[in-house]
N, CA, C and O of each residue as an XYZ file, in Angstrom:
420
protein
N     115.584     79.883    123.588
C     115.268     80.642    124.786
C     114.965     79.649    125.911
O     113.979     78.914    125.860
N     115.917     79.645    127.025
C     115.271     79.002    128.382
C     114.020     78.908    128.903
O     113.568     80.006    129.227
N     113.247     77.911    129.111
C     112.086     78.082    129.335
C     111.584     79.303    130.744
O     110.481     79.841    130.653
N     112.332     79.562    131.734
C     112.501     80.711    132.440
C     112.171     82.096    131.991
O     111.377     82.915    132.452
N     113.098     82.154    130.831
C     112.796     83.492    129.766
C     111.286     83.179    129.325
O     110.237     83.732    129.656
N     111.508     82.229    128.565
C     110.039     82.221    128.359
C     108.919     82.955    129.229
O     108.425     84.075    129.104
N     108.700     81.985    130.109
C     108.087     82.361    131.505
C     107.877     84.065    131.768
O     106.822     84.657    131.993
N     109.008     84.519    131.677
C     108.663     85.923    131.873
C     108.199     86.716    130.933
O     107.085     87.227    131.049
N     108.913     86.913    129.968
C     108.170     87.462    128.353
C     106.794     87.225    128.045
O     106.224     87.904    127.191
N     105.886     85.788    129.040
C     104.662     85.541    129.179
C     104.338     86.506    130.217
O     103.566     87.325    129.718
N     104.548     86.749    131.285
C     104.178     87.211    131.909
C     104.311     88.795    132.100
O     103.824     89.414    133.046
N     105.014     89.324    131.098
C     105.504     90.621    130.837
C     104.334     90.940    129.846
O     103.716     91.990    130.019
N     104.055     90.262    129.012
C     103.270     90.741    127.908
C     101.662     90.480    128.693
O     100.663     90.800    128.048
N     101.532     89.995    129.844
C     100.163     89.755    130.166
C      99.796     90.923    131.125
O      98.681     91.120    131.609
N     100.755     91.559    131.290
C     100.717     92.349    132.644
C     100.116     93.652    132.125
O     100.303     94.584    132.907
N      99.255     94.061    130.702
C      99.198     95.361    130.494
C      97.597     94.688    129.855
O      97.511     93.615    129.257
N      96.302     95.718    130.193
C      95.162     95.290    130.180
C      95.095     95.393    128.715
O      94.654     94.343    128.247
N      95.393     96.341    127.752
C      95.328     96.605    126.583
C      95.367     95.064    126.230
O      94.559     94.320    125.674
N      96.912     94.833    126.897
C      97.076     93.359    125.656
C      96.397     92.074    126.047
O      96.606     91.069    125.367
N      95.633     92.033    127.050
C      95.196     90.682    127.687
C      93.555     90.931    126.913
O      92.756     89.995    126.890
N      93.190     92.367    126.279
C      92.301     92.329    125.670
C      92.316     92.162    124.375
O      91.314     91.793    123.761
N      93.479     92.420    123.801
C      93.916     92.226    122.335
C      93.306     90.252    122.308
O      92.342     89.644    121.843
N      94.498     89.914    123.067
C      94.385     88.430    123.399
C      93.001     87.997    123.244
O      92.410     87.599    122.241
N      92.673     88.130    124.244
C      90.864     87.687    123.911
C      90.075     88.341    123.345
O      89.045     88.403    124.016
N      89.979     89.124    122.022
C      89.807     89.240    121.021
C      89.851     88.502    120.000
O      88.914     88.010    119.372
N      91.440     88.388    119.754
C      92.018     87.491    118.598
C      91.278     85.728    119.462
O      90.694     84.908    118.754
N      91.396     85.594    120.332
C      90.478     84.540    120.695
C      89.264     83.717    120.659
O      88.870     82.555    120.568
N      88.735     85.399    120.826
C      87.119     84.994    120.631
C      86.840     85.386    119.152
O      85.729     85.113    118.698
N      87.770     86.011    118.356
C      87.409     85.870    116.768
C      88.379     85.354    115.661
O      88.499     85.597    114.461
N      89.140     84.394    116.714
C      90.007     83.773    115.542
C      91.272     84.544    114.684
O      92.496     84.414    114.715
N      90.480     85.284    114.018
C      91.401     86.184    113.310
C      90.983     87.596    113.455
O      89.893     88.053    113.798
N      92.372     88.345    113.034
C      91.628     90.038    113.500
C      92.947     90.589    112.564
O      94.015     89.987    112.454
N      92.655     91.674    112.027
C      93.660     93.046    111.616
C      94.051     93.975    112.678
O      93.687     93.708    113.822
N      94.783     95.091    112.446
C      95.319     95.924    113.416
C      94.398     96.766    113.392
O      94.397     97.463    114.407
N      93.317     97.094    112.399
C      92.411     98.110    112.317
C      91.285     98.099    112.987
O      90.655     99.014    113.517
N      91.000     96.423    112.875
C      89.637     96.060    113.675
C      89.812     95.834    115.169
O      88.847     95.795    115.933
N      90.889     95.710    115.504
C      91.518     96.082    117.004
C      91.533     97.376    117.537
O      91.082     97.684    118.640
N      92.157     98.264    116.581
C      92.103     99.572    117.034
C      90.820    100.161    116.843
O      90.636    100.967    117.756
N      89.737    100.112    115.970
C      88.120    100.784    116.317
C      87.828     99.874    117.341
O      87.371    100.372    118.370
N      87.964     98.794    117.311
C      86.564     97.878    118.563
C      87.397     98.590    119.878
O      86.674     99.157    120.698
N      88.732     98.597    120.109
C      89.499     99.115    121.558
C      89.229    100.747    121.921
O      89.029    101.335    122.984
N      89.333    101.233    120.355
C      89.289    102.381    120.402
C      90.715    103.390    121.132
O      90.988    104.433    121.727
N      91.261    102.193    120.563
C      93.342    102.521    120.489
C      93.829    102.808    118.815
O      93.447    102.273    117.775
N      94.809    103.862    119.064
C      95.161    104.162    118.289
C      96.378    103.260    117.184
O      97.341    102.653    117.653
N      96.160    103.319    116.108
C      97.519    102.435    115.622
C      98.638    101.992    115.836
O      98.934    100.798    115.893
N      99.321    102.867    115.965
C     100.733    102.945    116.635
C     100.798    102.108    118.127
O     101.759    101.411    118.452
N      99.961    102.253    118.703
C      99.696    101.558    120.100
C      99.375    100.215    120.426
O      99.751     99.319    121.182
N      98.242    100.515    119.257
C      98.129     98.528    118.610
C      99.299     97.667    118.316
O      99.558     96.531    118.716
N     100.114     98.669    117.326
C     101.243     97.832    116.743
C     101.977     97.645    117.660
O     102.395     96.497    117.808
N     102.410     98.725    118.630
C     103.416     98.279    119.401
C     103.112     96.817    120.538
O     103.879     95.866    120.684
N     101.613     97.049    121.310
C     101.257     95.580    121.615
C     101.341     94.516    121.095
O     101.745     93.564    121.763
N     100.925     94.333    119.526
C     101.003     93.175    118.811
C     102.545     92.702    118.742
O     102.789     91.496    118.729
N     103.842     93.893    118.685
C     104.904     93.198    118.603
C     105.277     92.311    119.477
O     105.804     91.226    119.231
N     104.847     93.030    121.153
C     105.088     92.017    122.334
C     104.564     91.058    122.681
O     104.938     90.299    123.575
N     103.111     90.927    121.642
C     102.528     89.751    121.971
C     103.357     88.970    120.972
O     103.710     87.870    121.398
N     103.724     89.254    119.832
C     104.166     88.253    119.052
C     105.673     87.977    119.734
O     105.995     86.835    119.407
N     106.375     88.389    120.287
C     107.368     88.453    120.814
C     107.235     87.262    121.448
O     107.676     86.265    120.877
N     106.589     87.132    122.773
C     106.229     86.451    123.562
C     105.582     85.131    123.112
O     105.192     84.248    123.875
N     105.527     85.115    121.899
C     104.913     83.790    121.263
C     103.349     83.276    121.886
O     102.881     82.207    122.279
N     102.776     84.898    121.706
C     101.046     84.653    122.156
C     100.644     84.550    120.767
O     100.964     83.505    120.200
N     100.145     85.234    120.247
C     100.402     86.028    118.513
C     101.046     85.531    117.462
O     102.204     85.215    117.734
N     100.675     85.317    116.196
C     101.244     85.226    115.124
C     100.847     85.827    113.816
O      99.632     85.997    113.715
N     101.464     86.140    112.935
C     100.652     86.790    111.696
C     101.027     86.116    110.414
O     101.786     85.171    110.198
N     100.246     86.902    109.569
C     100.359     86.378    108.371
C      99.981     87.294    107.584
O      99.059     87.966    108.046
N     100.357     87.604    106.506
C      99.767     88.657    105.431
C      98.680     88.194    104.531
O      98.737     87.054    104.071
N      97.307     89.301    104.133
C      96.446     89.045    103.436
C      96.145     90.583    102.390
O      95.381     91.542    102.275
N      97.190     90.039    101.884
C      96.952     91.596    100.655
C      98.191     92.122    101.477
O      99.253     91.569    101.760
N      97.724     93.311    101.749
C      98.818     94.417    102.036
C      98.391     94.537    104.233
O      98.459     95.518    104.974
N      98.048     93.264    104.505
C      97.011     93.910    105.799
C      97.657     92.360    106.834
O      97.497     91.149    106.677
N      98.116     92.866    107.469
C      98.901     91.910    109.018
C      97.545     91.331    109.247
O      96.606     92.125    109.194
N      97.238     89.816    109.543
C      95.893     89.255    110.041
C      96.752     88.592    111.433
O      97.799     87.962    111.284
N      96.148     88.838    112.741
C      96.557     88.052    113.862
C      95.915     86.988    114.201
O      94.705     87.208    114.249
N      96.245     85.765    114.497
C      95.717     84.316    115.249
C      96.771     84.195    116.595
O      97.840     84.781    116.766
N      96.138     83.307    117.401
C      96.674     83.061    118.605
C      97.138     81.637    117.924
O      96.426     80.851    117.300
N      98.728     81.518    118.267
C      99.694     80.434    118.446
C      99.010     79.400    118.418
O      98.216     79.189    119.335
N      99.113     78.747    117.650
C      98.399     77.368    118.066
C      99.701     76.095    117.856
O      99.650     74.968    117.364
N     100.690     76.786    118.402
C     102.035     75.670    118.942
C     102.525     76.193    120.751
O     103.547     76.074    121.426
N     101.580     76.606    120.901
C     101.871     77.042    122.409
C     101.954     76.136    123.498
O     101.643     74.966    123.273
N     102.307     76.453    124.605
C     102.676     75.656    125.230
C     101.949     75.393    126.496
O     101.358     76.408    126.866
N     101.756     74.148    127.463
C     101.113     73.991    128.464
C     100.698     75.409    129.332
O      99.574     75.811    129.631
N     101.790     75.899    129.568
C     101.271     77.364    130.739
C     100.702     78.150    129.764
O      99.668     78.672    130.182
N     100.971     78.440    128.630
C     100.360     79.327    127.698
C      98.763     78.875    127.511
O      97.771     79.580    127.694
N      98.806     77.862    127.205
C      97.179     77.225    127.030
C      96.611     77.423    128.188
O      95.433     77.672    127.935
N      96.750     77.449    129.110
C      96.072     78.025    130.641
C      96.077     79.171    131.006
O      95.374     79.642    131.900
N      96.903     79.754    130.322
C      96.025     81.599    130.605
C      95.262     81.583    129.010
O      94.377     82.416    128.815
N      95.524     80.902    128.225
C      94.487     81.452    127.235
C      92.605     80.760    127.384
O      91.632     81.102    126.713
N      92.674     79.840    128.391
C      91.734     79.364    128.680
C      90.654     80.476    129.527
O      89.509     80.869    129.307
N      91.983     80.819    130.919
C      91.374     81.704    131.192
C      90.419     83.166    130.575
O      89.325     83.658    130.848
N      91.280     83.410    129.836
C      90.925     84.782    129.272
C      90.333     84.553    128.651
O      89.883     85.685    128.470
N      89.384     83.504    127.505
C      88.446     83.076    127.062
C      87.697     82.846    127.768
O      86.608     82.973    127.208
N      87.551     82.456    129.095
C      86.098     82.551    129.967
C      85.615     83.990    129.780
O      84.448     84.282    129.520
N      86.576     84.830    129.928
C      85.544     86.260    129.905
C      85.749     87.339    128.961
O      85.830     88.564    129.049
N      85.817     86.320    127.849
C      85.991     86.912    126.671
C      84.699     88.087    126.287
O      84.734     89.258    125.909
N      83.669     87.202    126.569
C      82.048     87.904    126.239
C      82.096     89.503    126.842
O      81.290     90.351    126.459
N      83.080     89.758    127.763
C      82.811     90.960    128.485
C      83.526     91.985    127.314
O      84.109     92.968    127.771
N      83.520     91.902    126.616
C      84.484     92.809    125.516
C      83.696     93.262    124.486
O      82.814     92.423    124.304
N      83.567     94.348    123.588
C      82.413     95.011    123.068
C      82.508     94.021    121.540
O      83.506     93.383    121.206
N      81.684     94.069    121.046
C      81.829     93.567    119.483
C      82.551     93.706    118.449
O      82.623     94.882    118.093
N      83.254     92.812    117.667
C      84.630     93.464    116.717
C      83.759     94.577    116.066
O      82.551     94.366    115.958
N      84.362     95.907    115.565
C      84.348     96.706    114.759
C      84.912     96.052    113.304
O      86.098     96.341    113.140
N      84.400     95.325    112.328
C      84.516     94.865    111.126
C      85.339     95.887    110.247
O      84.962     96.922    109.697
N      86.504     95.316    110.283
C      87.018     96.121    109.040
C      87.087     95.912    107.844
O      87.604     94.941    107.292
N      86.186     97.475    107.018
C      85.799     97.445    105.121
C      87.659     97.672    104.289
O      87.946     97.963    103.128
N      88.437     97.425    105.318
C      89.585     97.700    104.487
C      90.384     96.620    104.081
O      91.290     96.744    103.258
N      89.963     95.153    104.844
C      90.696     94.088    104.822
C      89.813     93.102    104.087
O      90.206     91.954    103.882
């Protein structure tokens, strides 16, 4: 992918508040499920998933399986402009309510 494309697919996936909160979530806790996203947001599944695809799309996001349960981390092969909005959005990470712990994962 041209770094151009790039560029936008970053900026496409940042442009919706849901996901810039997903983001600093998985930020400020490292790792997260789709479940403990959807109680702490108080978004529904389906809605989650569909964000997480565009974040992973966009190469914000990555997963990994633990049992039967998608766990998300933020990229940690990302790239200069990427590391500068994730800086940002970690300054005001604190403004976001407390993970909802999920007993299913």
């Amino acid at each position: 992918m041209a770094k151009i494309d790039e560029i936008t697919a970053l900026c496409k996936a940042l442009s919706d508040m849901n996901r810039v909160r997903i983001i600093a979530l998985v930020a400020r806790e490292g790792s997260v499920c789709v479940c403990e996203l959807c109680d702490t947001l108080e978004l529904s599944q389906p809605f989650v998933s569909r964000h997480l695809k565009q974040l992973k799309a966009a190469g914000i996001l990555v997963s990994h399986k633990e049992g039967k349960w998608a766990v998300y981390t933020l990229n940690q092969h990302a790239d200069t402009f990427l590391k500068c909005v994730l800086d940002e959005i970690r300054s005001d990470e604190n403004a976001l309510p407390p993970l909802c712990a999920c007993d299913r994962c």
